[in-house]
C-alpha positions as CSV (number, residue, x, y, z in Angstrom):
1,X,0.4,-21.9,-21.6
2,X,-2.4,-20.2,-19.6
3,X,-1.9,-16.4,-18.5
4,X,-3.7,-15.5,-15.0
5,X,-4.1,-11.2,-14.7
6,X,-4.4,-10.2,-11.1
7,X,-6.5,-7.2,-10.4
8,X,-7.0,-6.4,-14.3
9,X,-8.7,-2.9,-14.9
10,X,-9.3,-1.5,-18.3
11,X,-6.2,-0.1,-19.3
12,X,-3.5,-2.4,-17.2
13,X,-3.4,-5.6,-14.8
14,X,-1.2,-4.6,-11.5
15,X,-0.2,-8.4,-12.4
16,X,0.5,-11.5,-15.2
17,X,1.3,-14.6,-14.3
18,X,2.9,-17.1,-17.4
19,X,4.2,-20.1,-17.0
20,X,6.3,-20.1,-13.8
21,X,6.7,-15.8,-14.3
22,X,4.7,-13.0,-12.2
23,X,5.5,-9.5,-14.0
24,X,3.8,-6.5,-11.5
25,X,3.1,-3.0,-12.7
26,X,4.8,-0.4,-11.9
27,X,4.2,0.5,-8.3
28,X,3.7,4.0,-6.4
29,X,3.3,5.2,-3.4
30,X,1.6,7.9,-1.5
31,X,1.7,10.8,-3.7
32,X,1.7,12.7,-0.1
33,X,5.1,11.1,1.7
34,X,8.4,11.9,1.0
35,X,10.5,8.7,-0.9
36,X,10.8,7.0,2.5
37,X,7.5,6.8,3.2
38,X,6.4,5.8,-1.2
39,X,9.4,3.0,-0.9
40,X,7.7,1.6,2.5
41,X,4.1,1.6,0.5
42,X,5.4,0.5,-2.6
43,X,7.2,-2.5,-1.2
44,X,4.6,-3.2,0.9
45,X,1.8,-3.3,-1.8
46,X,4.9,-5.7,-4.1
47,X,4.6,-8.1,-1.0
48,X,1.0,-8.2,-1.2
49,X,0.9,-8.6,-5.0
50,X,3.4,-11.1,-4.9
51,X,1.5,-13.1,-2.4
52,X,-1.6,-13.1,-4.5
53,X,0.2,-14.4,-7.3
54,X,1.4,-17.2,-5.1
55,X,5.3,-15.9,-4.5
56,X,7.5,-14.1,-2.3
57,X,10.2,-11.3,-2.8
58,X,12.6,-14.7,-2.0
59,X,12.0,-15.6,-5.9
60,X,12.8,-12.1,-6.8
61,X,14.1,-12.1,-10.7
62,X,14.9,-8.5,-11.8
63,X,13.5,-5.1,-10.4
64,X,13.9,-1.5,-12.2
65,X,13.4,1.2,-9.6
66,X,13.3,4.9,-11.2
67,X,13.4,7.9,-9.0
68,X,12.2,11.5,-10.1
69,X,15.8,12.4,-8.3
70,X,19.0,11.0,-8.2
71,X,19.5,12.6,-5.1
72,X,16.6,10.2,-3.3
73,X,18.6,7.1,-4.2
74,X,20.1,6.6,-0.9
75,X,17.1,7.4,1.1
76,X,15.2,4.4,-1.0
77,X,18.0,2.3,-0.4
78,X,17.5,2.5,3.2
79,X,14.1,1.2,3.0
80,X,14.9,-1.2,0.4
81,X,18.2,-2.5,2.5
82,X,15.9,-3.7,4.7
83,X,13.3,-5.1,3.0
84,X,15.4,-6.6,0.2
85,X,16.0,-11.0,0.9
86,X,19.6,-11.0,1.8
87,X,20.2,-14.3,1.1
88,X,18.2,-14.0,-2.9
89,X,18.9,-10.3,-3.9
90,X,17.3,-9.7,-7.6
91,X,19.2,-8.3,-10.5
92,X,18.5,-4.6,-10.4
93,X,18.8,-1.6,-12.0
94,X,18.0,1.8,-11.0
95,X,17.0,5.4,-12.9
96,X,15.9,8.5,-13.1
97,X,12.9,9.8,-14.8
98,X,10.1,11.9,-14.8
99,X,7.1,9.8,-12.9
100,X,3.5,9.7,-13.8
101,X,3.2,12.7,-11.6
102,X,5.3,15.6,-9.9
103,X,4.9,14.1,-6.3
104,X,5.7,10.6,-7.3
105,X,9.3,10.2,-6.4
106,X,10.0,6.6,-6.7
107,X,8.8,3.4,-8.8
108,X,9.4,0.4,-8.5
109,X,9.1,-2.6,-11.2
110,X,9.2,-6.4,-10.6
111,X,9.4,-9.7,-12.2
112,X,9.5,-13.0,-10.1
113,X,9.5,-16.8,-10.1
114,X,6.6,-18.4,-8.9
């Protein structure tokens, strides 16, 4: 079975495609907006990745979302309410940790169907 990396680099692939599976890196926002405004870019930039790999958020499998603060979480959902495929909501799960950097306050993880 082939494996297809989209936008590879040297240390990590924002994507890999096997078999019918698309697994994107971790995604980030704007170090610079609040968790509204990283939630907006980082779904944004899933869409786009997604779409690259030849799927949609409709084929949505799982998604891990960690916050740097519990306290954010209904603030993301509001963007992610929105944005989310009503009628094909992924398994999710959601966490906090300490981010890649201090003014990353949300990231987001997905694996879809293609």
């Amino acid at each position: 079975m082939s494996i297809r990396r989209i936008e590879p680099g040297k240390r990590m692939s924002m994507g890999v495609v096997h078999g019918n599976t698309v697994y994107l890196a971790g995604q980030v926002g704007n170090p610079d907006e609040d968790v509204v405004g990283q939630t907006r870019t980082i779904l944004a930039e899933i869409d786009r990745l997604l779409a690259e790999a030849g799927t949609d958020k409709s084929r949505l499998l799982y998604v891990q979302i960690w916050l740097a603060d519990m306290n954010d979480f209904a603030a993301m959902n509001s963007v992610w309410d929105a944005w989310v495929d009503p009628a094909n909501p992924p398994a999710r799960a959601t966490g906090e940790a300490r981010l890649a950097a201090p003014a990353y306050k949300v990231e987001i993880i997905v694996t879809a169907a293609l």
